[in-house]
N, C-alpha and C positions, 0 to 999 in steps of 0.2 A: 548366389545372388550377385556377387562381385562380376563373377564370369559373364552371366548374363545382361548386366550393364554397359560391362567393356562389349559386348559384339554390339551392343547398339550406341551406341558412341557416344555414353553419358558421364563415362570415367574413364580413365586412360592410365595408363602407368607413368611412375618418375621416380626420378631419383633426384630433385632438383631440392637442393635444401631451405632454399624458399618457398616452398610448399607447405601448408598447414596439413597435416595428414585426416583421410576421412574413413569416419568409424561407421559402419551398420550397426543401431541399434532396435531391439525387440521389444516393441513396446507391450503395454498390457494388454492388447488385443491379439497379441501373439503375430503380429505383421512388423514386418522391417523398415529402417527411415534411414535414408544418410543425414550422418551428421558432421559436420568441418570441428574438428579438437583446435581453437586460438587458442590454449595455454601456454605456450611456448610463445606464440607472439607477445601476450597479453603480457607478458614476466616482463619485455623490453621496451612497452608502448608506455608511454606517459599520461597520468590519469587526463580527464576529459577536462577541457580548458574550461567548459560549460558548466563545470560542478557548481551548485549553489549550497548555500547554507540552510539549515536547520529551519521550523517553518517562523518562529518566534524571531529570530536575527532578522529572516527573510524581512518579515512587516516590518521591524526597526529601520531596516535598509532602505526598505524601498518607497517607505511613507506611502505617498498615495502615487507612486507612480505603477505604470502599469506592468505586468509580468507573463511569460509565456512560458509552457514549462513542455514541448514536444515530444512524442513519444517515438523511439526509437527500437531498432530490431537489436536486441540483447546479441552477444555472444563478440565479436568483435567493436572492442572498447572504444576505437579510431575511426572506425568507418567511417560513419554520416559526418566528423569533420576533415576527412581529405578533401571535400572539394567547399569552396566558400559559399555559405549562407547554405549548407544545405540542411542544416537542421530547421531552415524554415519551409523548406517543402518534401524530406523526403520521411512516409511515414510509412510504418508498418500496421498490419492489420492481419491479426491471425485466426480470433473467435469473433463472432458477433452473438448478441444477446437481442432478445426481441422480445419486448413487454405487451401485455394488455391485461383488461378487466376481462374478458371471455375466451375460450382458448379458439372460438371461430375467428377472434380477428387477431390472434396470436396467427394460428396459422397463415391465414390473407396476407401479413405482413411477412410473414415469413417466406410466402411462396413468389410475391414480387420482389423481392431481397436475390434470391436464389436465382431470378430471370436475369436481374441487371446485372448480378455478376456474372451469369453464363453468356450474358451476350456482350459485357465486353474479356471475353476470354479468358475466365476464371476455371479453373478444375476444382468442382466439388466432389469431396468424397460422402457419397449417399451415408456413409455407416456413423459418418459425423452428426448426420442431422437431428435433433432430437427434442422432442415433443409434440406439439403443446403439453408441459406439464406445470400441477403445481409447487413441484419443487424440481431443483436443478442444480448443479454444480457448473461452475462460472469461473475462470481465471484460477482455480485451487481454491475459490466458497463457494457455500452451498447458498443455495438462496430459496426461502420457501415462504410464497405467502408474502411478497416484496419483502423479507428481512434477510439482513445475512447473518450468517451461523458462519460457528466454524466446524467442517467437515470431521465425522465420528472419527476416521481412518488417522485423522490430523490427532485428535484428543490422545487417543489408543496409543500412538506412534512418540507422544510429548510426554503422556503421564507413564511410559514404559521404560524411559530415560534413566541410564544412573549417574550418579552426581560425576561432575566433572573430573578431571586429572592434573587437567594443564590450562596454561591461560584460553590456548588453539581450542580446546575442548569447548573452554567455558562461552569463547566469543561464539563458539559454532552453535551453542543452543538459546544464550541470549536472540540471535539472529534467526532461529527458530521460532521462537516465541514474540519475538518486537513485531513479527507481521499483524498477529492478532490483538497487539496493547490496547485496540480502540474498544475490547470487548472485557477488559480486563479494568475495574475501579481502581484508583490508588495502584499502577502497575510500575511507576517510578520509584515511589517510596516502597515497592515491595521487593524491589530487581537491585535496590543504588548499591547492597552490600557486593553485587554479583558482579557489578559494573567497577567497584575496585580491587576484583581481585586480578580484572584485565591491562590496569594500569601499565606500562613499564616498566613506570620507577619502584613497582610494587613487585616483589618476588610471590611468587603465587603459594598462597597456604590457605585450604580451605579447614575452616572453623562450624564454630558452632552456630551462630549468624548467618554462614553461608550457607548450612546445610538447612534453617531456619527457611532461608528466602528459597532455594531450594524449591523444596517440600509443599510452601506456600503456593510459587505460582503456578505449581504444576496444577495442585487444588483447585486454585481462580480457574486455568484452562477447564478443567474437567467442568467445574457448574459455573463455563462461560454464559452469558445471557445473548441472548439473537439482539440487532441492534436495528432499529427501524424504518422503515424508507424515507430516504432524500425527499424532500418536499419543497417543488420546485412548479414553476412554470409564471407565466405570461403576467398572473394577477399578484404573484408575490416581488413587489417592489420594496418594500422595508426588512430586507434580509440583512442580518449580522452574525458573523465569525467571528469565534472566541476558543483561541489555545491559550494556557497557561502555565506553568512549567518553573520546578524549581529546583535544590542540588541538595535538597534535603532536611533537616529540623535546622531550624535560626540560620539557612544559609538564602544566599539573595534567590528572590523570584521575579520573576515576568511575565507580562499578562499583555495579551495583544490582542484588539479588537477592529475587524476591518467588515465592507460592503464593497464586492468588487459593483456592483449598480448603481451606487451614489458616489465612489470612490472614496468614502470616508474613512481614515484609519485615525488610531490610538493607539496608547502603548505607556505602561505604566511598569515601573521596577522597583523593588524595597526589598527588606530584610526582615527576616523574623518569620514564624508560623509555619506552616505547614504549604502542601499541595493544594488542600483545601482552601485556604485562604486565597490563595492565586488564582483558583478557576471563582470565590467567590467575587473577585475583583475585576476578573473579567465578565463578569455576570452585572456588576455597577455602572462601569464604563459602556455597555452596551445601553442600558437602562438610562444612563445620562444623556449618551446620543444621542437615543430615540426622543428625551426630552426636550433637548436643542432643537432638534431638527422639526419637532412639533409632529412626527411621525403619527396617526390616530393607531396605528398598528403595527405591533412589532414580530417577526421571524426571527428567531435568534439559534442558530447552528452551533454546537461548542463540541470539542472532542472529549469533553468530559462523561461519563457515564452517570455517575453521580449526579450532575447538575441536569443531564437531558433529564434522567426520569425524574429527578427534583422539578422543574419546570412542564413538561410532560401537560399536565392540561389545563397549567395556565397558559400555553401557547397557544390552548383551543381557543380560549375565552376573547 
């Protein structure tokens, strides 16, 4: 493959050691891709000046002002800021997703999608295309029935895992798992023991607690519950966000309540109680806004599992 790229002048040889070196790899469909290896750059690059905090600090920070959070093409860490302000226009787009209630007007939208990109000079690979169906895998979820799940292959792959060795170990499969937290109840208080054996000031000794939480979240993964669609559009004006988040039993918590359409925020901190207690607080201070505001109807978003299906069809009502 290599050979055949060099005669057509897509790669070239070097020996220039500013060069990121480029590897062919075989993806699951058995076809070849190049790919640029930055880990050698990426070891001397300085993290991204644009780094933000946590989403709880975030709201604390930024009260009501407003925030853009751009999305960028992964693998070289520096890119989009070598040149100024380009993280306000330069984006990437690698899969697209395309909804409906019928899979005739899945398709329709699909097959004008497919024109605008072939006519302004996109190469589509035919074997990418896929559906209308009603389930599908989307970014690494699955998605069936507008919910997202987390993919069998993902479950299989986490709950096949043996308990860690080393801190490298431990951080490699927390960051496994932290992808799916939103599908996981109580997944802070289930993980905090695991999160200090990553400390530094902490010499790594896995225990009986550890093996405990362990055991556990593998468990949560395996009977994850599917989480239900965004419910969003034109006539939902009284919409409220609710994280809340805390460092564990009688340690402080925070609870942060925002409306990027009314630009309202709050934000509330104490000590004592549990997880629970924090997402219930975030669940009052929405409930108080809405009373302020004289709202006749409330929308209320929380990343809590627990509290969605707690609230579940009072949101109908």
């Amino acid at each position: 493959m290599i050979c055949e790229l060099e005669t057509q002048g897509v790669v070239s040889k070097t020996h220039s050691p500013f060069n990121s070196p480029i590897w062919p790899v075989c993806n699951s469909d058995r076809k070849w891709r190049l790919t640029v290896d930055y880990r050698a750059l990426n070891e001397v690059t300085p993290q991204l000046s644009a780094a933000v905090p946590d989403m709880l600090e975030l709201q604390y920070e930024l009260e009501s002002k407003a925030a853009k959070c751009p999305t960028i093409c992964h693998g070289l860490i520096q890119a989009a800021l070598e040149k100024d302000e380009a993280l306000e226009h330069l984006q990437y787009i690698d899969d697209i997703i395309v909804w409906g209630n019928m899979a005739m007007e899945v398709f329709e939208k699909g097959e004008k999608i497919i024109q605008i990109l072939l006519e302004a000079g996109f190469a589509i690979k035919k074997s990418k295309v896929k559906g209308p169906a009603r389930e599908i895998q989307f970014l690494g979820v699955k998605w069936q029935d507008g919910r997202c799940q987390i993919p069998t292959g993902v479950i299989n792959k986490i709950t096949a895992m043996s308990p860690p060795s080393s801190k490298k170990e431990t951080q490699a499969f927390l960051g496994t798992i932290g992808f799916w937290r939103m599908h996981i109840p109580e997944y802070s208080q289930i993980v905090s023991p695991l999160y200090l054996v990553t400390h530094k000031k902490n010499d790594f000794h896995w225990g009986p607690e550890h093996q405990q939480a362990f055991a556990q979240i593998k468990q949560e993964i395996a009977h994850a519950v599917a989480l239900g669609p965004v419910r969003t559009g034109p006539k939902r004006k009284n919409v409220l966000y609710s994280a809340a988040g805390n460092n564990g039993m009688n340690r402080k918590w925070k609870t942060a309540v925002w409306s990027p359409t009314r630009q309202v925020v709050q934000a509330t901190e104490g000590e004592g109680g549990s997880s629970q207690l924090a997402e219930l607080k975030a669940v009052q201070l929405a409930l108080d806004i809405a009373e302020r505001e004289k709202w006749p109807k409330l929308y209320l978003y929380t990343d809590s599992w627990m509290v969605a299906n707690a609230l579940w069809g009072w949101l109908e009502e």
